[in-house]
N, C-alpha and C positions, 0 to 999 in steps of 0.2 A: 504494500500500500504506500500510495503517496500522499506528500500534505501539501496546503496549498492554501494561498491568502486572493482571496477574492476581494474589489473593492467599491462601494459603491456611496455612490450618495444618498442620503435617507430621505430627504425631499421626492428623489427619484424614487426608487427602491429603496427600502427599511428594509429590517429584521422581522416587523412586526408584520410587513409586506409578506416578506416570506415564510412565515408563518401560518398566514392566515391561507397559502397553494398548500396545506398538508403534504399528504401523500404525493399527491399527484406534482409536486416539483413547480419547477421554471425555468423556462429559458435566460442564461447569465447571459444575453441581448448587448448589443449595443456596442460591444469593444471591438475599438480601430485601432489597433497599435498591433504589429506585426509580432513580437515578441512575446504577446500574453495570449495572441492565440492560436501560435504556437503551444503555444503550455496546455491551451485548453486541448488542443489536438494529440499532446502526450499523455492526456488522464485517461486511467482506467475506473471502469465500474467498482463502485465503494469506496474511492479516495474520497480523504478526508478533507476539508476546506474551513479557515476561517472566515467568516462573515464581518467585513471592517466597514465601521461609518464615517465616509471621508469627511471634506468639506471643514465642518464646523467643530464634528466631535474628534473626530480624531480616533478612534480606538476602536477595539476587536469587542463584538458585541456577543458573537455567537459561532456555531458550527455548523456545517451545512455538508453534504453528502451528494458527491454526483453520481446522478440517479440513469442518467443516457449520454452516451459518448458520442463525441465530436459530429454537429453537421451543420449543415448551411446555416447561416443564423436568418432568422425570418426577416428582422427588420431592414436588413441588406441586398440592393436589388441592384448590385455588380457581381455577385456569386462567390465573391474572395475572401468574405468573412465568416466564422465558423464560430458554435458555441458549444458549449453543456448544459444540460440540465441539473441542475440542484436542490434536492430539498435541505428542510431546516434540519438539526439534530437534537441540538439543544445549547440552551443560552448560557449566555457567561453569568454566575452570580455576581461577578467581581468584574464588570468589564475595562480590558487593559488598555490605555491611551499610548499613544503614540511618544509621549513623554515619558513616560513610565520605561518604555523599550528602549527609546534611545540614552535614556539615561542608565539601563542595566549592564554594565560589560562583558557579560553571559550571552547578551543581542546583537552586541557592534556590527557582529560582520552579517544580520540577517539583510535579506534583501529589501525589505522594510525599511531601514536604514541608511541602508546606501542608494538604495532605487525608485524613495517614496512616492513617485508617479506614478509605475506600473500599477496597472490594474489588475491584473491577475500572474503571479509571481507563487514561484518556489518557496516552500519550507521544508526546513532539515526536519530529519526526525527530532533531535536533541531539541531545537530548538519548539516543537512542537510539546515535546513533554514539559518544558519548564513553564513556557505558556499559559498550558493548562494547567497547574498545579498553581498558578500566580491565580488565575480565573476561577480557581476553587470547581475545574470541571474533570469530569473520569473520564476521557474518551477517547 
């Protein structure tokens, strides 16, 4: 299994957004940047994903599961862009800001870090367990 930090705006898409698709998931829409869907195109079924609220909040709110592997993404009518589907997991009790990480020395080198634009980016495993154990999550 892979991990994986997804990133959105909550104006656009919230958590509480993805939430309320249960089961039945969502398309992660929308990304134009060559690099993150790429990423979305190496995911396999049941990797794991953080749910991050950009913009305003800044931090990792929740877990999300992709639920269908890599294809056209709908809102794209050039053919070049590709997405995942994702449901929710479960929410962070402790959700972790962007401050938080980049002030941990345990984080320095996440991609979070070094690459704060990317919207959909690699996580280590390491760096996925300590995460969670900050976010007070088992998953």
């Amino acid at each position: 299994m892979a991990y994986w930090l997804f990133k959105s705006e909550p104006a656009t898409w919230s958590w509480d957004d993805q939430v309320k698709k249960g089961s039945v998931g969502e398309e992660w829409d929308g990304v134009r940047n060559y690099q993150a869907r790429n990423h979305m195109r190496d995911m396999k079924l049941g990797d794991r994903g953080y749910f991050y609220h950009s913009v305003n909040e800044k931090r990792i709110v929740g877990i999300v599961e992709v639920m269908k592997l890599a294809h056209p993404d709908s809102t794209d009518t050039t053919g070049k862009w590709a997405c995942v589907d994702v449901t929710a997991v479960v929410p962070f009790s402790t959700p972790i800001s962007l401050d938080q990480i980049k002030a941990d020395p345990k984080l320095a080198d996440m991609v979070l870090v070094k690459n704060s634009r990317l919207s959909v980016q690699p996580v280590t495993v390491a760096e996925w367990r300590y995460i969670n154990a900050l976010g007070g999550v088992d998953a």
